[in-house]
C-alpha positions as a Markdown table, in Angstrom:
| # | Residue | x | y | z |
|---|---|---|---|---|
| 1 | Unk | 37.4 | 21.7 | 10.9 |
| 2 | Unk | 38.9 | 18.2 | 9.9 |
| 3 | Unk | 38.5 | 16.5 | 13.3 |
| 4 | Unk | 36.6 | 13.3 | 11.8 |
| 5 | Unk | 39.9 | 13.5 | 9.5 |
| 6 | Unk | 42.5 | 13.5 | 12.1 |
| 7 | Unk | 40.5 | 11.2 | 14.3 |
| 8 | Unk | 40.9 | 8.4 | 11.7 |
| 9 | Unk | 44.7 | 9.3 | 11.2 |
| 10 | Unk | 45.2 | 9.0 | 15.2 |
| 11 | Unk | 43.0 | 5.6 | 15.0 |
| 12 | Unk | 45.5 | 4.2 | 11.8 |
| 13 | Unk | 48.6 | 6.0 | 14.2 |
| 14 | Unk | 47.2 | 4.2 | 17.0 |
| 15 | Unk | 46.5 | 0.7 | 15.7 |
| 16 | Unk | 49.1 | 0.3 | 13.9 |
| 17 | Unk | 51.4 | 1.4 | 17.1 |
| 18 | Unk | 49.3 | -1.5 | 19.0 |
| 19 | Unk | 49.9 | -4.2 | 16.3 |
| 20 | Unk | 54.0 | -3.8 | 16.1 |
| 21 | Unk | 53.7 | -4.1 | 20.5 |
| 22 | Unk | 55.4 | -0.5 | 20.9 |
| 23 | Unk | 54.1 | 0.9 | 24.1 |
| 24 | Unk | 53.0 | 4.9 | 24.4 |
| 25 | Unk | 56.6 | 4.9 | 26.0 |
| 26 | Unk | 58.9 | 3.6 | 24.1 |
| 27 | Unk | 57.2 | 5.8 | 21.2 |
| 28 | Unk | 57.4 | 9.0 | 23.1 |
| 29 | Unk | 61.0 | 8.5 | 24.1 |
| 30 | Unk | 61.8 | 7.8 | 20.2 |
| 31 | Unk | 60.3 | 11.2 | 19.8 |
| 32 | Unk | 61.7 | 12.6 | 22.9 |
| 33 | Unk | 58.6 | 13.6 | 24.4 |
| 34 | Unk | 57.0 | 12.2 | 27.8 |
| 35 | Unk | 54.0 | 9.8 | 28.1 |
| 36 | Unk | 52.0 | 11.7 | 28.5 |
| 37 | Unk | 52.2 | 13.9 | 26.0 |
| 38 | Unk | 52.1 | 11.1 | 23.6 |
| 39 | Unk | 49.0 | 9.9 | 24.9 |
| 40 | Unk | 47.4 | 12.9 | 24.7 |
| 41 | Unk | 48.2 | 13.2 | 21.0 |
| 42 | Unk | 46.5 | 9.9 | 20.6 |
| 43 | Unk | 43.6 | 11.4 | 22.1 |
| 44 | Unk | 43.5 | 14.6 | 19.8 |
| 45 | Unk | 43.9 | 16.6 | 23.0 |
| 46 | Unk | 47.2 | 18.0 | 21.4 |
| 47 | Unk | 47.1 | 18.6 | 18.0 |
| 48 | Unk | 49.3 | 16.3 | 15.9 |
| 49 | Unk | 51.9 | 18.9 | 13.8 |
| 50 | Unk | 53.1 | 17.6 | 10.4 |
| 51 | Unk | 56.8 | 17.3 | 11.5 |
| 52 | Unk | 55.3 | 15.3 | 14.4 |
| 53 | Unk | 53.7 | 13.3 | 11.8 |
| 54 | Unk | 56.3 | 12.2 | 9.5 |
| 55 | Unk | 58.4 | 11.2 | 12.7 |
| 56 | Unk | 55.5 | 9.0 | 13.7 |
| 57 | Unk | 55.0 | 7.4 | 10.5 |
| 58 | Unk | 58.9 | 6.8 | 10.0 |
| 59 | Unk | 58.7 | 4.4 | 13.6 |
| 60 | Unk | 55.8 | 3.1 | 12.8 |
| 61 | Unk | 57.0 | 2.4 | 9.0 |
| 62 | Unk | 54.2 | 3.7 | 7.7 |
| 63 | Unk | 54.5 | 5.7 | 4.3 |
| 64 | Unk | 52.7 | 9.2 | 5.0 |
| 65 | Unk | 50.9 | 9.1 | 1.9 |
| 66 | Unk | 49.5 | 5.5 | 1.9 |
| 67 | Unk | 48.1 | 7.1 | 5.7 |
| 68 | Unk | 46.3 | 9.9 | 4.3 |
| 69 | Unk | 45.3 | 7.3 | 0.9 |
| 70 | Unk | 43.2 | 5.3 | 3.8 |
| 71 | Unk | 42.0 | 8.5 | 4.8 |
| 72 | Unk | 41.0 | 10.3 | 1.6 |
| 73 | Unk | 40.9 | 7.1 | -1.2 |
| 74 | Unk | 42.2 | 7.9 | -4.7 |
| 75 | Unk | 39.2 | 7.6 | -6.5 |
């Protein structure tokens, strides 16, 4: 229903992940979670939960709202 939504989160997640050099890795042993799995969440062929979310956004330093604000702009 909102995949064009959640794709563009994933691609923030993603980039963002990229730009501070963490590796798939070392962010799913921060979330204690394999490789792979990570890097099928990145690829929206697991579905990203909101707990999984906030944990993600808290590495990355990313505030959750100012992610879904690039996502949805305030008009």
């Amino acid at each position: 229903m909102y995949e064009k939504e959640i794709n563009r989160i994933l691609t923030v997640i993603k980039n963002k992940r990229v730009t501070m050099g963490y590796s798939q890795f070392y962010m799913a042993e921060k979330l204690g979670i394999t490789q792979n799995v990570y890097s099928k969440i990145e690829a929206n062929k697991i579905k990203l939960t909101a707990c999984r979310l906030l944990m993600i956004c808290e590495l990355l330093d990313i505030e959750a709202v100012k992610l879904f604000e690039s996502i949805y702009p305030v008009i």
